[in-house]
C-alpha positions as CSV (number, residue, x, y, z in Angstrom):
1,X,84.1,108.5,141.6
2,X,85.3,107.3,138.0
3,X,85.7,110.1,135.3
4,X,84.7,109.0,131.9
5,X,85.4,110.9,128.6
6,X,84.0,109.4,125.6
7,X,83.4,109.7,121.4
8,X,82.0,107.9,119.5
9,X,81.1,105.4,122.0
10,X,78.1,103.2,122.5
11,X,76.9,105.1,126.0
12,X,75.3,102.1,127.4
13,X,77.8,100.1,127.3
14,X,80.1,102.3,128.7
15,X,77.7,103.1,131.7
16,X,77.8,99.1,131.9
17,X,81.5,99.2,131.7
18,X,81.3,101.8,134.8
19,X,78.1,100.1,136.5
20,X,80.6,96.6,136.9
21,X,83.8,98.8,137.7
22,X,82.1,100.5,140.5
23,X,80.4,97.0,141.8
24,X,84.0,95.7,142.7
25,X,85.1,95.4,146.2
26,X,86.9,98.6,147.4
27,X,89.6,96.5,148.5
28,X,91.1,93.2,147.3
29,X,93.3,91.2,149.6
30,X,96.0,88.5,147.6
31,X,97.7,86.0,150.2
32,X,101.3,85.1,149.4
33,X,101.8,81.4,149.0
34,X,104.5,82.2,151.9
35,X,103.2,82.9,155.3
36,X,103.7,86.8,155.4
37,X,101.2,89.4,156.4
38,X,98.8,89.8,152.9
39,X,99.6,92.9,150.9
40,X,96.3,94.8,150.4
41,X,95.9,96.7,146.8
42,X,93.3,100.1,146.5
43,X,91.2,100.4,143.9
44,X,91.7,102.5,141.1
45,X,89.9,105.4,142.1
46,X,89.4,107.3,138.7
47,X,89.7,106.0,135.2
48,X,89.6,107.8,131.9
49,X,88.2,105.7,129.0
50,X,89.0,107.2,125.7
51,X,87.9,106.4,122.3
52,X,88.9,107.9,119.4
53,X,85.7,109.9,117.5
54,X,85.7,110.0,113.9
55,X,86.0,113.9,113.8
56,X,89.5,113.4,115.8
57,X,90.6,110.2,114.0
58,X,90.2,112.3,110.7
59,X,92.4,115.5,112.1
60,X,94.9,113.1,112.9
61,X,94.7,111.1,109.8
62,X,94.4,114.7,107.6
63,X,97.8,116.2,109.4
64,X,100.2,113.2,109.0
65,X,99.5,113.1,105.2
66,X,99.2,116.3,104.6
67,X,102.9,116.5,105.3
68,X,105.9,114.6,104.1
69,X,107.1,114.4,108.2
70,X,106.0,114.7,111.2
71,X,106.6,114.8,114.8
72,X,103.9,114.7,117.7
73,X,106.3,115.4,120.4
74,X,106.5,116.7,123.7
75,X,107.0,120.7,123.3
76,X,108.4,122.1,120.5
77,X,111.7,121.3,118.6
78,X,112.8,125.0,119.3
79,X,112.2,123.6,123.2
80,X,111.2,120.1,123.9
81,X,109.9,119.5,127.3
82,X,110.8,115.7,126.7
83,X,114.7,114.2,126.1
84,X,112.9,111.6,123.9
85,X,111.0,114.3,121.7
86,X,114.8,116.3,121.7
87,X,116.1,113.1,121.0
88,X,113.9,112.6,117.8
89,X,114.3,116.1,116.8
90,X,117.9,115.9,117.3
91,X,117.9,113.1,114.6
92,X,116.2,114.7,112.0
93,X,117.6,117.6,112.3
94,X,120.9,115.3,111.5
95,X,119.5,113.8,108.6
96,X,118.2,117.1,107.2
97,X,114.4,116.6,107.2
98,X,111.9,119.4,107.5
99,X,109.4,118.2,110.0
100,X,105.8,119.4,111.1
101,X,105.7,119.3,115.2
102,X,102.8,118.9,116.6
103,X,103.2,120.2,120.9
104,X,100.7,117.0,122.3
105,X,101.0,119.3,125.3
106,X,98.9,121.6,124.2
107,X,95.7,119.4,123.8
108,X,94.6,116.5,125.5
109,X,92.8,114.9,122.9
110,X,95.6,114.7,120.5
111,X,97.8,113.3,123.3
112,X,95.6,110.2,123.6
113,X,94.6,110.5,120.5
114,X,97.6,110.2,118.3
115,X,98.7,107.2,120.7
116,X,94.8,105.4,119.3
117,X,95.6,106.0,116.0
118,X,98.9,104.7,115.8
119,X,98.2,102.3,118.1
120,X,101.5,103.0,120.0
121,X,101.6,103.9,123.8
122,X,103.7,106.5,123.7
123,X,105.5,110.0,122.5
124,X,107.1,110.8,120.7
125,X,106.1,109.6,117.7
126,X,107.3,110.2,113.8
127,X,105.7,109.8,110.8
128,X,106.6,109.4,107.3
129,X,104.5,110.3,104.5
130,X,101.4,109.2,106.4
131,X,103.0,106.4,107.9
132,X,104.1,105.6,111.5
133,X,107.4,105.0,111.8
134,X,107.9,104.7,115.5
135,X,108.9,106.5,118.8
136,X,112.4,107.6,120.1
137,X,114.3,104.0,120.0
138,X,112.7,102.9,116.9
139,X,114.1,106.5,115.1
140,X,116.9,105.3,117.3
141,X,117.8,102.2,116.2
142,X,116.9,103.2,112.2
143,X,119.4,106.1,112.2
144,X,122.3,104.1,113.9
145,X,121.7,100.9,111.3
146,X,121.1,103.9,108.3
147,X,117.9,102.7,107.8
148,X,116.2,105.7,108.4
149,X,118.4,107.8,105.7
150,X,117.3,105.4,103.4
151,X,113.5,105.7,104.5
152,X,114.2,109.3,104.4
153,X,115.1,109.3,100.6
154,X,113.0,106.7,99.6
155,X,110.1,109.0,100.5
156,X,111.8,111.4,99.2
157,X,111.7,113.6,102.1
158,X,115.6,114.0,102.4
């Protein structure tokens, strides 16, 4: 069956969305323009369709300017479950910043949620006086060039 969790959502077009999802053909054969046996694909059997409701968008949007940094990150800096998240935490702590962390583990919602309101697929992710910065090889790159340092101070949170 397909799950579906949804805010803030028009219902019926998501129960369209799901009506024409579960109309496909259970299984789709492609033939190889070489003549090999055809490679058969499974449907996806479950999909989660998320949308970020208000109340959530405005948490988010609340927590990353109500501090001058922070880091939604995989477990805590203390013990990140994540070597990007360490990674990240391992720079600022470098550059001196006091962060917030935010553990995405904890709550599902925030996990996809942060990655909505960024628009950015994945964690970690920093940001900087309410705005995104980037994940582990952006911080990456910024620190190695010394462009985060001077982010850091521009904000003033150096």
């Amino acid at each position: 069956g397909i799950n579906a969790e949804y805010g803030g959502v028009n219902s019926n077009l998501l129960k369209m969305f799901i009506r024409l999802l579960k109309s496909s053909s259970s299984r789709k054969t492609i033939r190889r323009k070489t003549p090999h046996t055809p490679i058969k694909l499974k449907k996806v059997q479950s999909i989660r369709l998320y949308a970020l409701s208000q109340e959530l968008k405005e948490k988010l949007h609340k927590e990353v300017t109500s501090h001058p940094a922070v880091l939604y990150m995989k477990g805590t800096p203390e013990i990140p479950r994540c070597g990007f998240s360490k990674t990240v935490v391992e720079i600022l702590k470098h550059e001196g910043v006091k962060f917030k962390s935010v553990n995405v583990l904890e709550d599902e919602s925030i996990r996809e949620g942060i990655k909505e309101y960024s628009e950015w697929p994945t964690i970690p992710q920093l940001f900087i006086k309410g705005e995104f910065v980037g994940g582990c090889d952006i911080v990456k790159s910024m620190h190695k060039e010394g462009q985060l340092s001077k982010l850091l101070s521009d904000a003033g949170v150096k």
